[in-house]
N, C-alpha and C positions, 0 to 999 in steps of 0.2 A: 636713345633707342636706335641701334641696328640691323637688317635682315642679316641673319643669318643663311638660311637657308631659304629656297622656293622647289619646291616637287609637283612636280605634274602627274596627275591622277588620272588613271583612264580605267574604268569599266568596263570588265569581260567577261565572261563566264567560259574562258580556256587560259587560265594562268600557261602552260604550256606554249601557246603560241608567243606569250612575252619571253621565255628563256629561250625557245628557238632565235625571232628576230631580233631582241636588243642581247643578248648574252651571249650565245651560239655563230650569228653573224658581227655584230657590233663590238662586240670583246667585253661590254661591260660588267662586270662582278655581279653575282647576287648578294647584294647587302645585309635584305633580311626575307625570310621565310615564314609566316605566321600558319600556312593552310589556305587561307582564305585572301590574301593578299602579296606579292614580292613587291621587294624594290631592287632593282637593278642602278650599278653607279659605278663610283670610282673614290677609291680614299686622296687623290688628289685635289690638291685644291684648282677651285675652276671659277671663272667671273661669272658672275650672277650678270642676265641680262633678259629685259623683257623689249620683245620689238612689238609695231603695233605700226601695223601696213593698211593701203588703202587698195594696194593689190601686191603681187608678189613679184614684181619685177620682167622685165619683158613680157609683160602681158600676164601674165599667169596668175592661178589661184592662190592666195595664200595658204602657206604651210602653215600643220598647226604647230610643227617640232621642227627645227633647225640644229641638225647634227653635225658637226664640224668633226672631219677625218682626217689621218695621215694620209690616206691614198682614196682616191675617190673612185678609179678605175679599178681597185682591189675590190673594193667594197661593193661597188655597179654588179660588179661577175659573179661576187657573193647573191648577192640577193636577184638576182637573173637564173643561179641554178637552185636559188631556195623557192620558185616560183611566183618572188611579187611583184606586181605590178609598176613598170614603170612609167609613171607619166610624163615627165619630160628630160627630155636631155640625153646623156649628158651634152654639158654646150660650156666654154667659156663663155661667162658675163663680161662686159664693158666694166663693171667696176671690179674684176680683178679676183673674181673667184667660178670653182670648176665647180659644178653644181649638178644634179640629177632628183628629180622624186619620186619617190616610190610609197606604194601603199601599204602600209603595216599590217598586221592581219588582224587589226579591230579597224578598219576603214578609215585611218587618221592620214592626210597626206602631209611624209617627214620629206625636209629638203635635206639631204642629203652635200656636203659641200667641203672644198680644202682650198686655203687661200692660194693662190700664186704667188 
């Protein structure tokens, strides 16, 4: 036995607000459409990983989504003129990534991040 796949589900009653901030700002595809559900992705292939924190590094709250970017200063100005909320950052880390979080618009805080 294998994972194949692992999807993270989140609960909203404005499907809308996922295609503005993961599609619109984040670039990723809509996969599938039912009405009542999307998923948002990438037909590339990506490493499955689950982390599991006892905080979020420099002190901070753990994120519940860790988005790994090309540009993390692109994406910061993105979601600064789509008006979400950012909690911290941005800031180089000591271990070697540029990082920012912000609030999605179902109240989820994503870290936002691009290695060095």
């Amino acid at each position: 036995m294998s994972v194949k796949r692992i999807v993270a589900n989140v609960k909203t009653t404005n499907l809308n607000l996922a295609k503005i901030f993961y599609q619109d700002i984040l670039g990723l595809e809509q996969l599938m459409d039912q009405g009542w559900m999307c998923t948002y992705g990438n037909t590339q292939k990506m490493n499955v990983q689950l982390s599991f924190f006892t905080q979020g590094g420099s002190g901070t709250d753990v994120p519940e989504l860790s988005i790994e970017v090309d540009d993390v200063d692109d994406t910061l100005r993105k979601m600064e003129e789509g008006g979400f909320p950012i909690m911290y950052g941005p800031v180089n880390e000591t271990w070697g990534v540029r990082r920012f979080y912000v609030k999605d618009p179902f109240g989820k805080l994503i870290n936002i991040l691009a290695h060095r």
